[in-house]
VEXDREN-2710 file (C-alpha; in Angstrom, 1 decimal):
% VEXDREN-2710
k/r/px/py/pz
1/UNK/-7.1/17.7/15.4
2/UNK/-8.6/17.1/12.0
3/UNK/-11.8/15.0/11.6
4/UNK/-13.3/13.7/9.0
5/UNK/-16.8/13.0/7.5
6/UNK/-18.7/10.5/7.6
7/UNK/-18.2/9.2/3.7
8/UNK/-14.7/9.1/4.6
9/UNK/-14.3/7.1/7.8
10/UNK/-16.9/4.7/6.0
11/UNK/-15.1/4.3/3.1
12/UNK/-11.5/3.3/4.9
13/UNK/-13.0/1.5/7.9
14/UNK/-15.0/-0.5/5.3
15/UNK/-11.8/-0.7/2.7
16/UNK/-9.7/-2.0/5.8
17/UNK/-12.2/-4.2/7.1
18/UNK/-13.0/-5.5/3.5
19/UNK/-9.8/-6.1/2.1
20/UNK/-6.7/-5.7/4.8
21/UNK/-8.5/-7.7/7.8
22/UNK/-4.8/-9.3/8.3
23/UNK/-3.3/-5.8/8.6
24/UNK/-6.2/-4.9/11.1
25/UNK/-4.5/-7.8/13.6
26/UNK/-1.2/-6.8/13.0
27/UNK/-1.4/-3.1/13.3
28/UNK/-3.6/-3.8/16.4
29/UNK/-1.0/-6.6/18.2
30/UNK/2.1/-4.3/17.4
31/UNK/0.5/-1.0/19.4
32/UNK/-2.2/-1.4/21.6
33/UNK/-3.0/-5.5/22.6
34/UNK/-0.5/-8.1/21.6
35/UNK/-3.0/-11.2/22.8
36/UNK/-5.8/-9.7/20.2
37/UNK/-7.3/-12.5/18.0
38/UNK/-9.0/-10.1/15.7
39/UNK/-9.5/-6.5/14.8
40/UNK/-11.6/-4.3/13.0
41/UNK/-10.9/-0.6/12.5
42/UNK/-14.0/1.5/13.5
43/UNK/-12.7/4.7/12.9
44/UNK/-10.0/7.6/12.5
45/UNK/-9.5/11.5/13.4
46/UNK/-6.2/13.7/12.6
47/UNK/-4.4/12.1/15.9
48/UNK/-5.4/8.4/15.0
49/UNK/-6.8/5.4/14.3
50/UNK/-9.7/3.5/16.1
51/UNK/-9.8/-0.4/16.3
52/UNK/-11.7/-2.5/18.2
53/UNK/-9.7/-5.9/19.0
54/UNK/-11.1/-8.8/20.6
55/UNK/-8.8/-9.8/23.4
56/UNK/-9.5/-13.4/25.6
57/UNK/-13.7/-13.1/24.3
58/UNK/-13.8/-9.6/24.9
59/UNK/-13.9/-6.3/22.8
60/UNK/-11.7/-3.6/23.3
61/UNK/-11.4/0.1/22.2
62/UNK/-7.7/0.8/21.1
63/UNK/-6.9/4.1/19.5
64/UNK/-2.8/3.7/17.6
65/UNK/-1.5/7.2/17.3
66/UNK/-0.2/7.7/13.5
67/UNK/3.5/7.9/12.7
68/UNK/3.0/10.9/10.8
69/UNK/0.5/13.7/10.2
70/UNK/-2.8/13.0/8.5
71/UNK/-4.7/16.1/7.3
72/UNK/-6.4/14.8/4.2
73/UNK/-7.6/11.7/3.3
74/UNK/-4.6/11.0/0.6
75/UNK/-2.3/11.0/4.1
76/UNK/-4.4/8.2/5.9
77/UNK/-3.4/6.0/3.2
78/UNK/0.3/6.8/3.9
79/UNK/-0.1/6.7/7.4
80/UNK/-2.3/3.2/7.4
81/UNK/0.8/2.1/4.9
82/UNK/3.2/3.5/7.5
83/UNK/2.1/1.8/10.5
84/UNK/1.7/-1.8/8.5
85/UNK/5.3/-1.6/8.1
86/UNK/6.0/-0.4/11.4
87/UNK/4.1/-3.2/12.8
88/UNK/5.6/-5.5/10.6
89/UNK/9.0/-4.5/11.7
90/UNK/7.6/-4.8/15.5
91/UNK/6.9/-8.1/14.9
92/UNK/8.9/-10.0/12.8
93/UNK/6.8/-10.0/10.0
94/UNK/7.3/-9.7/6.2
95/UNK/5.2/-7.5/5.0
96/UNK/3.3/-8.3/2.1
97/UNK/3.4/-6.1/-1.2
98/UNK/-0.2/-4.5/-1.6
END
């Protein structure tokens, strides 16, 4: 499993959170909790992604495995990119051109 440091998960948990909140939800309801009202990615390793969604009032802790392998931080871009559009798909949803 690759991690990463600190700097890193900071900067794309706070990229995310900042700027792709709508992506958060939809990644989120595709893989791990379709009833989530929000989600907020918290963090990443080699294997995944961490977001916590809030379900009926209360948080949980989902982890959505990535589609592809992620050893540098280039890749979680692509993987982030790869599981919008997967979740997308999923759903129903255009995706949006970022």
């Amino acid at each position: 499993m690759t991690t990463f440091d600190a700097a890193v998960i900071t900067a794309v948990t706070g990229h995310m959170n900042g700027d792709h909140t709508e992506d958060n939800l939809l990644i989120v309801r595709a893989f791990a909790q379709p009833n989530a009202s929000a989600a907020r990615m918290t963090g990443l390793d080699g294997d995944a992604g961490e977001w916590v969604a809030d379900v009926d009032g209360a948080e949980r802790t989902v982890h959505v495995p990535w589609l592809g392998p992620v050893t540098d931080r280039a890749s979680i871009r692509t993987e982030v990119v790869a599981l919008y559009r997967a979740a997308c798909d999923k759903l129903g949803v255009a995706p949006n051109e970022h």
